[in-house]
C-alpha positions in Angstrom: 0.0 0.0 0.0 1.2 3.0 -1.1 1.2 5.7 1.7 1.3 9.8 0.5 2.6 12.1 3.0 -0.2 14.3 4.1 1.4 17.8 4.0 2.3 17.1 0.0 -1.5 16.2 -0.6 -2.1 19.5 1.3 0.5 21.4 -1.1 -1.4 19.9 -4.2 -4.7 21.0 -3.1 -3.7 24.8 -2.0 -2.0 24.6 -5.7 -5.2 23.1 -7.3 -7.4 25.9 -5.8 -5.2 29.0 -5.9 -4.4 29.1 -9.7 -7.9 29.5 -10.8 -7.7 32.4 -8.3 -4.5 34.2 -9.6 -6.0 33.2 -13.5 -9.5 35.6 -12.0 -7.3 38.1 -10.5 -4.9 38.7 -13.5 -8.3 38.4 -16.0 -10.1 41.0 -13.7 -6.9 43.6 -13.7 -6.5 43.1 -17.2 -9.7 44.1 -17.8 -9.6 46.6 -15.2 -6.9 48.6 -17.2 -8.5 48.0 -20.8 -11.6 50.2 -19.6 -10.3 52.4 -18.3 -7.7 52.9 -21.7 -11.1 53.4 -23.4 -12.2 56.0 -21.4 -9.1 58.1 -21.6 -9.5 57.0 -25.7 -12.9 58.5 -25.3 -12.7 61.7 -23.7 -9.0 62.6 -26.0 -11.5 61.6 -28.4 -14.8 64.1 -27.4 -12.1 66.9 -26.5 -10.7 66.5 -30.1 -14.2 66.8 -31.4 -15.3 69.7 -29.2 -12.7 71.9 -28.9 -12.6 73.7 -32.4 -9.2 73.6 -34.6 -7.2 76.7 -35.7 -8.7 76.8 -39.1 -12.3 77.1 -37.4 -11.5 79.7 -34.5 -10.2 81.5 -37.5 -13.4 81.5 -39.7 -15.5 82.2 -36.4 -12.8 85.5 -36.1 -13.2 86.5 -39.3 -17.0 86.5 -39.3 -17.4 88.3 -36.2 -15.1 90.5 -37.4 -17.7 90.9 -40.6 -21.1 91.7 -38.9 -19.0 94.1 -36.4 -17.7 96.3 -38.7 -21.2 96.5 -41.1 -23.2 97.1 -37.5 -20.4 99.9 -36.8 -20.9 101.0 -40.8 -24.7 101.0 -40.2 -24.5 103.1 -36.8 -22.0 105.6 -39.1 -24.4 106.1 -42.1 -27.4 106.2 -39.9 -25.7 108.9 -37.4 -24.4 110.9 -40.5 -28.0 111.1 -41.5 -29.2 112.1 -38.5 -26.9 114.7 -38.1 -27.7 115.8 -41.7 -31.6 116.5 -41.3 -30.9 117.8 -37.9 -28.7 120.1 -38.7 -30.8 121.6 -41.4 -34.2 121.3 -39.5 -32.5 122.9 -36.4 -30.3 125.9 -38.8 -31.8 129.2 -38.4 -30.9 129.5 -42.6 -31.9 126.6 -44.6 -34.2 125.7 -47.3 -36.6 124.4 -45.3 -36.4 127.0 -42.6 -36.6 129.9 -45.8 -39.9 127.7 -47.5 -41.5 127.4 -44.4 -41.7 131.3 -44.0 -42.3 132.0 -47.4 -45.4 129.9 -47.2 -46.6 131.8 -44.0 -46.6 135.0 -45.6 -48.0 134.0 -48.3 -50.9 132.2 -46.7 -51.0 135.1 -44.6 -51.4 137.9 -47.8 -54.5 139.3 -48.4 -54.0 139.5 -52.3 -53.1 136.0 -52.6 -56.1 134.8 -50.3 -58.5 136.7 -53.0 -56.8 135.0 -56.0 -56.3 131.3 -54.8 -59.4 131.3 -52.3 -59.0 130.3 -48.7 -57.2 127.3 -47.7 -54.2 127.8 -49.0 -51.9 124.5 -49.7 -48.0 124.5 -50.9 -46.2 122.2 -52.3 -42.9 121.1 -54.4 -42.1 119.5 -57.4 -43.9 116.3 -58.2 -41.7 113.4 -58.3 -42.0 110.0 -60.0 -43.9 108.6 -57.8 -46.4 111.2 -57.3 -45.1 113.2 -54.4 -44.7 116.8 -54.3 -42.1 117.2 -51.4 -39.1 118.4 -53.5 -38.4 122.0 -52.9 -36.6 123.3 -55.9 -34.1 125.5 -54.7 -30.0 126.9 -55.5 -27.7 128.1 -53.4 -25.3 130.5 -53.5 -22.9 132.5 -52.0 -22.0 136.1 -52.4 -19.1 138.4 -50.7 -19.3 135.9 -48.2 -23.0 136.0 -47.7 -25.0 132.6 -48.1 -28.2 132.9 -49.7 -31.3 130.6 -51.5 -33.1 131.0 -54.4 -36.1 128.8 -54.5 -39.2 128.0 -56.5 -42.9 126.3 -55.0 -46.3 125.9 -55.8 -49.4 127.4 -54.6 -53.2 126.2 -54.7 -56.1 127.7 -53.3 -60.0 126.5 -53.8 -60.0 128.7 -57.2 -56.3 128.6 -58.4 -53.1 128.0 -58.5 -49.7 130.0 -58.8 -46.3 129.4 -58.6 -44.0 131.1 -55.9 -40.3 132.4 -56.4 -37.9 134.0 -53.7 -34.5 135.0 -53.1 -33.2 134.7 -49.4 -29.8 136.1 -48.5 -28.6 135.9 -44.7 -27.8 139.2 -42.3 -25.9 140.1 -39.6 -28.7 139.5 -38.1 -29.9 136.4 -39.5 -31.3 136.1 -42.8 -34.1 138.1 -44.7 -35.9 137.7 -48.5 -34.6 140.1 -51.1 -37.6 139.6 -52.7 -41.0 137.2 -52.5 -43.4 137.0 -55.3 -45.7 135.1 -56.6 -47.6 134.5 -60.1 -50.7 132.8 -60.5 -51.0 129.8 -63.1 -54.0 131.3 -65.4 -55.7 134.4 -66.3 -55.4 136.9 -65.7 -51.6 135.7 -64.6 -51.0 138.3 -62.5 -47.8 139.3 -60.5 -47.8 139.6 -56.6 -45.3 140.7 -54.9 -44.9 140.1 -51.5 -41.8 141.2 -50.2 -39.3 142.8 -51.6 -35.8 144.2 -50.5 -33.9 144.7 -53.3 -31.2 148.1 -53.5 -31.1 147.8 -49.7 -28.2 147.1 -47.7 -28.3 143.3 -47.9 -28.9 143.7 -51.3 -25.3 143.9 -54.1 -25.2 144.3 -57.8 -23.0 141.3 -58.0 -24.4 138.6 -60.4 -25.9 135.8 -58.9 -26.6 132.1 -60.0 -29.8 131.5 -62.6 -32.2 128.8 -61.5 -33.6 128.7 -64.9 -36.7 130.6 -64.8 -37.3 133.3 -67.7 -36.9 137.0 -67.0 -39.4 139.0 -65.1 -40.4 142.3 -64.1 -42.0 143.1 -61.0 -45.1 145.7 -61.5 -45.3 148.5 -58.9 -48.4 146.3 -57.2 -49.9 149.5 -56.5 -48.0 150.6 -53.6 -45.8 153.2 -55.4 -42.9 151.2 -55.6 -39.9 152.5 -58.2 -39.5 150.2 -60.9 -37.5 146.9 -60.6 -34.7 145.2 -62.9 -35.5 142.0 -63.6 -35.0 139.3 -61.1 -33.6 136.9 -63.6 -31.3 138.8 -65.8 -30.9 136.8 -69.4 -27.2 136.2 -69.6 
């Protein structure tokens, strides 16, 4: 009978159950360090993804850049335009500071009340698309003086007439060298509203031609000496 000493039978079983162990351990670390490889794989990968490359932060620059400077270009043009009707609504001598009195006094004028009729409407030069908000006027500038010369329109419940003025600033502001105004149909006749001309804001110097023909200015009635014409013929 063959007799096996105990402690190797003991040695042979501790070997037979502690390699499947070490096998589960090494397995288990194995796998251990392979997830978490793919997680680090993962989020090089997602950072790659999500953070944006130098060609991109470029294109993002360069449209910002874009819409900043046509919002600043906007604000520019719209601020220049601004400043531009301001400044002309606000001037004590601009055209539409000069129109706007020339159409009081006329509204205002007995004569031109009996002609046109009450309700007395102005307006400017009719445009393409129907409106009459053009004010035809020319500047010019003489010895240092600014001044307008400007043509409107007139109607009244019986007629109409067409309104022409010169406007020449002062020392102490601005004042018309002359103001008439000429109805549209018979009998066509002159009224003169203002005029200043041969007076100390006036000057012999030639001045700019809107286009209009020559005219003479009748006495009106009111013993006024003659007048040159207001449009010399050149």
């Amino acid at each position: 009978m063959l007799v096996i000493p105990v402690h190797r039978c003991l040695v042979t079983q501790l070997k037979t159950h502690t390699l499947p162990i070490i096998t589960n351990s090494r397995h288990f670390t194995l796998t251990h360090n392979l997830l978490a490889v793919k997680k680090s794989l993962t989020k090089d990968v997602t950072r790659a993804t999500s953070t944006p490359g130098f060609g991109q932060k470029a294109k993002e620059a360069t449209r910002t850049t874009y819409y900043t400077a046509v919002v600043v270009v906007g604000l520019g043009m719209t601020g220049l335009m601004m400043y531009a009707v301001f400044k002309e609504l606000l001037s004590s001598f601009s055209p539409q500071t000069v129109y706007s009195a020339a159409v009081d006094k006329c509204s205002a004028h007995p004569r031109i009340i009996d002609f046109l009729g009450d309700s007395v409407k102005s307006y400017g030069e009719e445009s393409r698309r129907g409106r009459r908000q053009h004010i035809s006027h020319l500047p010019y500038e003489v010895e240092g003086n600014k001044g307008f010369r400007m043509k409107f329109y007139l109607k009244g419940q019986r007629r109409t007439a067409t309104a022409h003025l010169d406007a020449r600033q002062t020392l102490s502001g601005w004042e018309f060298r002359y103001l008439y105004l000429q109805l549209d149909s018979y009998p066509y006749e002159v009224i003169v509203v203002e005029d200043n001309r041969g007076t100390t804001i006036d000057s012999p110097s030639s001045l700019p031609s809107i286009g209009y023909p020559a005219t003479t200015l009748p006495s009106d009635g009111n013993d006024l000496p003659p007048l040159p014409p207001l449009f010399p013929s050149k």
